[in-house]
VEXDREN-2710 file (C-alpha; in Angstrom, 1 decimal):
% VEXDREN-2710
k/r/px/py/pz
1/UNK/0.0/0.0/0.0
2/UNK/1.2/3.1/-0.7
3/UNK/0.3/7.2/0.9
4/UNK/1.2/10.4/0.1
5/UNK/3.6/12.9/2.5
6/UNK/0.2/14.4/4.4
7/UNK/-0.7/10.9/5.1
8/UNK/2.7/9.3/5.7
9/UNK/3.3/12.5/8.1
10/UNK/-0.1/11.9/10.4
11/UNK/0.8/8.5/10.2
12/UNK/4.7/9.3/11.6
13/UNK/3.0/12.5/13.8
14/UNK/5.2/15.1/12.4
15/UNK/4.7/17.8/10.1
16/UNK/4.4/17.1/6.2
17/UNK/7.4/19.6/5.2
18/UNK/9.3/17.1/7.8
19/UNK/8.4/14.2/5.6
20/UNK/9.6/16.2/2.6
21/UNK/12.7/17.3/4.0
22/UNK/13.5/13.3/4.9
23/UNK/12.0/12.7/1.5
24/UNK/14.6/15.0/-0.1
25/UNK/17.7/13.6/2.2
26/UNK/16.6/10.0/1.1
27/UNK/15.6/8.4/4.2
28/UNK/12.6/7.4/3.9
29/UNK/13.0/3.6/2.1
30/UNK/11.0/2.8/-1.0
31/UNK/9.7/6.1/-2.0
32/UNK/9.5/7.4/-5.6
33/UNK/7.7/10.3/-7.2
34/UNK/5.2/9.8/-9.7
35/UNK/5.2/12.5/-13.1
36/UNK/8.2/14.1/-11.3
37/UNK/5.7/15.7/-9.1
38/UNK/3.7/13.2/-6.6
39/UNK/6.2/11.6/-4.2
40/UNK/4.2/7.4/-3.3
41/UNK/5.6/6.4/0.2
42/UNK/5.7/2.3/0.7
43/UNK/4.1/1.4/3.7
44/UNK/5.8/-1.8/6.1
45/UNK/3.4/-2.8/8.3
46/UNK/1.1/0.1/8.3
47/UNK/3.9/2.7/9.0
48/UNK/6.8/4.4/6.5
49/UNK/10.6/3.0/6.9
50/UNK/12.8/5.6/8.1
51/UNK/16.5/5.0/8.0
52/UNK/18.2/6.3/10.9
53/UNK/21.3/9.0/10.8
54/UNK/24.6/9.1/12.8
55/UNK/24.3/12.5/14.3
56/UNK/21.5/14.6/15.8
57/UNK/18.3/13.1/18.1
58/UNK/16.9/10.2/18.1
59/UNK/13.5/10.6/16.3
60/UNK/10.1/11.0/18.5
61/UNK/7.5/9.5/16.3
62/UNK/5.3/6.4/17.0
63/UNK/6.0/3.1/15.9
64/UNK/2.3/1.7/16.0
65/UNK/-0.5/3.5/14.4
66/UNK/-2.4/4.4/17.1
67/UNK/-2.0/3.5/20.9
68/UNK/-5.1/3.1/23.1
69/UNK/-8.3/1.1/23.0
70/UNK/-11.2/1.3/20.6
71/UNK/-14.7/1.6/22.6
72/UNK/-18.3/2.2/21.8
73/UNK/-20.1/4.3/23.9
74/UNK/-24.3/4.5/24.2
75/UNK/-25.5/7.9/25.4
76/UNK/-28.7/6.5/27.3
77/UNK/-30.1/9.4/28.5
78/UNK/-30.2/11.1/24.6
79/UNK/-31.7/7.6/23.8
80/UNK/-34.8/8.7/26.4
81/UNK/-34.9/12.0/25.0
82/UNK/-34.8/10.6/21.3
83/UNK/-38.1/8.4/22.8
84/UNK/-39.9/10.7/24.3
85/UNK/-39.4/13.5/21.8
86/UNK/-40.1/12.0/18.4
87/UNK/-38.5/15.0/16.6
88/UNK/-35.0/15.2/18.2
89/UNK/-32.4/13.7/16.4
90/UNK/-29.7/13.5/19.3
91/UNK/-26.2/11.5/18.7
92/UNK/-26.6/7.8/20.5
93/UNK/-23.7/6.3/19.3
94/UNK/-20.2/7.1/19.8
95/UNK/-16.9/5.9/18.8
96/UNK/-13.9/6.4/21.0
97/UNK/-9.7/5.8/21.0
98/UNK/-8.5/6.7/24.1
99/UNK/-10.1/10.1/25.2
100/UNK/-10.3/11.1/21.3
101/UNK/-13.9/10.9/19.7
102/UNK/-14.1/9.0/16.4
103/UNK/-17.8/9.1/14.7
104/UNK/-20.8/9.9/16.4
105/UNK/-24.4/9.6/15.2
106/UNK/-26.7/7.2/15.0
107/UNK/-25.2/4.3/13.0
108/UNK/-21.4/3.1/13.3
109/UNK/-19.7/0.8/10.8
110/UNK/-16.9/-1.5/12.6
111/UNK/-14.8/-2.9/9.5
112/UNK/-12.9/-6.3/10.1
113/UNK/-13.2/-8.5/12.9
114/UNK/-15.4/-7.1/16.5
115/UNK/-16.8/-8.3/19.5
116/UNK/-18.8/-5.8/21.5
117/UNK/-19.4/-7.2/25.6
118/UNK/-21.6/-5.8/28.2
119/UNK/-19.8/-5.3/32.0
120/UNK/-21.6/-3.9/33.8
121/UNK/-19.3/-4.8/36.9
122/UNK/-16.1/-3.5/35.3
123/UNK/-17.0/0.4/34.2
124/UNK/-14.8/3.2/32.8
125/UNK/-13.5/5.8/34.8
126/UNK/-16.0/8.4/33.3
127/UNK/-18.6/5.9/34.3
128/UNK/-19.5/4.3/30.6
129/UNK/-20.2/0.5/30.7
130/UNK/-18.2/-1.5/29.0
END
């Protein structure tokens, strides 16, 4: 699979004129650029190679895609309201990583392989159910 440098640089968390400048120097592994204009980055396991250097810091940026867990969260008491008032159109569903909201709405689509479990004994610290 292959991304371009606004993609490769969310995927790295850096800036995209970082991503050109290690694109320039090289360092990024498998890279080309397409019509002498679009640079194609490789992608090894869902991130870009970056070759190291021999001087300067060692780089910052994330070696997995994303780091905390994926959670669905109901909003009961907008499902009441939604009941009760048959013209609100209130967000039910939410999707979380982390702290950070993915979707909300009313619908959610959950690509590749899921299991959702109810535990009620074990909540979140902001109180959700899991």
């Amino acid at each position: 699979m292959f991304v371009g440098t606004t993609e490769a640089a969310s995927l790295l968390s850096i800036s995209a004129q970082r991503v050109r400048v290690l694109l320039q120097e090289g360092r990024i592994q498998g890279a080309r650029k397409i019509n002498g204009r679009i640079w194609v980055i490789p992608l090894y396991k869902g991130m870009p190679r970056i070759s190291g250097r021999s001087r300067g810091p060692k780089p910052r940026w994330r070696s997995c895609r994303h780091c905390g867990k994926n959670t669905i969260h109901f909003n009961r008491p907008n499902i009441g309201i939604n009941r009760n008032n048959k013209n609100t159109e209130l967000h039910v569903v939410s999707a979380k990583r982390g702290s950070e909201n993915l979707a909300k709405g009313h619908e959610i689509d959950i690509h590749g392989p899921c299991r959702i479990v109810y535990r009620p004994e074990k909540p979140h610290s902001c109180g959700a159910l899991t």
